[in-house]
N, C-alpha and C positions, 0 to 999 in steps of 0.2 A: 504494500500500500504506500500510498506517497503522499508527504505536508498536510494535505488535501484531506485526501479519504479520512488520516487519522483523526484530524480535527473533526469530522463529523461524526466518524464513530465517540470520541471523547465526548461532544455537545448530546446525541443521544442518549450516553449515559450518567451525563449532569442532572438531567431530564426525571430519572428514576426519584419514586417519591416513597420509596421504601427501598432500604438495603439487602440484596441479594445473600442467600444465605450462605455462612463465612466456615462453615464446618466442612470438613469434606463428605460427613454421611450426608447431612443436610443439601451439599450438592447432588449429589448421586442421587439423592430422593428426588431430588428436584427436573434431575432431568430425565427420570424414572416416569415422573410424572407424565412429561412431557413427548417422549422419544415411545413409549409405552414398555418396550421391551429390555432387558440388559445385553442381547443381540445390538439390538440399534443404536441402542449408548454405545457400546464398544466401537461399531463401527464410528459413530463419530467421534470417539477418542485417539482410534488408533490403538484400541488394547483388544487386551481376548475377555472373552465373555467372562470368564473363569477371575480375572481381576477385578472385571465389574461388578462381579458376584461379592467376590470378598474386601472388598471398600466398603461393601453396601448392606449384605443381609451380614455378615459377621465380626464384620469390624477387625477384620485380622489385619488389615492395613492404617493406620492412621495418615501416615505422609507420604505419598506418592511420588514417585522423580518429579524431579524437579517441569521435564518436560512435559507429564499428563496432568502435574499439577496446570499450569499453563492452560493446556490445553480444556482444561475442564472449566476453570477458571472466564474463559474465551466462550464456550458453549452456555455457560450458564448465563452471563454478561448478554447472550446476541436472543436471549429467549424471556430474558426478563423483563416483566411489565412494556409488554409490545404495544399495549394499548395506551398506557402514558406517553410513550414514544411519539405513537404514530398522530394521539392528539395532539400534544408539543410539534411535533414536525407542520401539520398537515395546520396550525395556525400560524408559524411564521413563516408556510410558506402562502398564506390567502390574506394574511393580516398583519403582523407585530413584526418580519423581516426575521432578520439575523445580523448579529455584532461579528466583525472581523478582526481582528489584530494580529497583524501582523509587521515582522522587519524583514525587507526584502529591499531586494532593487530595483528600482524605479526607472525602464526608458523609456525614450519620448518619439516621437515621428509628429515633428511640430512644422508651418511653415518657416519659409525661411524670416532671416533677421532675428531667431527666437533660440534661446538656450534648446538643444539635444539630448545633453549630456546626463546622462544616469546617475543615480547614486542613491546610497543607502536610505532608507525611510523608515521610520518606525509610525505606523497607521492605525488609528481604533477607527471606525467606520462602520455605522450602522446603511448595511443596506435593507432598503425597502422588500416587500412578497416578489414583486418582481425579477428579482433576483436569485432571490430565495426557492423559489419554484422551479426555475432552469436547470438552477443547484441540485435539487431531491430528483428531479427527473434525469437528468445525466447520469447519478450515482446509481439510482436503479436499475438503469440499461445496461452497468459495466463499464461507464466510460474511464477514462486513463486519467493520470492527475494531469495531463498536458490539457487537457480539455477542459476539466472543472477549473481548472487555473483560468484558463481563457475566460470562463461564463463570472470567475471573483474578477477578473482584472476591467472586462466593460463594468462591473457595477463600480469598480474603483473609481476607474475613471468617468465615469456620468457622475459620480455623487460626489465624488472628493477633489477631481482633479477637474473638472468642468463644472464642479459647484450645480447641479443638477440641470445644465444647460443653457449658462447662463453667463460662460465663457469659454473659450479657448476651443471654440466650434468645430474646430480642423484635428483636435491635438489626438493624439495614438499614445498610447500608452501600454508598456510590456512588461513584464514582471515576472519576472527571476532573482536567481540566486536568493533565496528566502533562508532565513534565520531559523523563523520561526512561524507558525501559524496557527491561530487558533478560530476558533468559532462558539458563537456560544447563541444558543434557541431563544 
């Protein structure tokens, strides 16, 4: 995943209005729950049925490697409270936007007589549903973080760098080399 995706999976899990449960029985119940079988869990662990078995009905395992800890960790996180989520998602992207922050680099494809020149920016930036909606539906499709990047950098630049159209009518704006990036619903 890239800058991008992480950020959105982190803002989905901000979202969460109860904490996912922190035991590891409590996980395996959980996705017990959800998956129906200890077949299906395993398969989405990457373990054998026979380990699912004993995290879960016997408790012969408390700590798992380090990797299926991870792993389960991941599983429980992408299943929990899908329904805070998906209302969180599904109103900033029709109504309340999304906050960006990010530090990256900032270039320009301006007319002439006008600075070009790139450089480092550190940006909080509330874009509008507008944005936001391109954003959720790109992610959904599979798109690549070159692409989501592309649909953050027009809302950059309409709302931050064009002040919402109300200057610099011509200017292009590209954004790379990122620091850091976050999102928040």
């Amino acid at each position: 995943m890239g800058e991008i995706e992480d950020a959105i999976v982190r803002a989905d899990q901000e979202a969460f209005t109860k904490d996912p449960p922190k035991t590891l029985k409590g996980r395996i119940n959980f996705l017990l729950k959800q998956l129906k079988t200890t077949r299906a869990v395993a398969a989405e662990l990457g373990v054998s049925q026979r380990s699912v078995e004993r995290y879960y009905r016997k408790g012969d395992r408390k700590t798992p490697p380090q990797h299926v800890a991870d792993r389960i960790d991941a599983a429980v996180r992408a299943r929990w409270q899908p329904v805070v989520r998906g209302r969180r998602r599904k109103e900033a992207a029709t109504s309340t936007g999304i906050t960006v922050e990010t530090r990256a680099r900032f270039g320009y494809t301006a007319p002439a007589g006008t600075t070009d020149d790139g450089r480092v920016r550190r940006l909080t930036v509330h874009l509008p549903a507008t944005y936001a909606q391109p954003l959720f539906d790109a992610r959904a499709q599979g798109a690549d973080d070159r692409e989501l990047r592309a649909i953050v950098a027009e809302g950059l630049q309409e709302i931050y760098f064009k002040d919402g159209g109300t200057r610099a009518g011509q200017l292009r704006v590209e954004f790379s080399d990122i620091d850091y990036f976050d999102v928040s619903l």
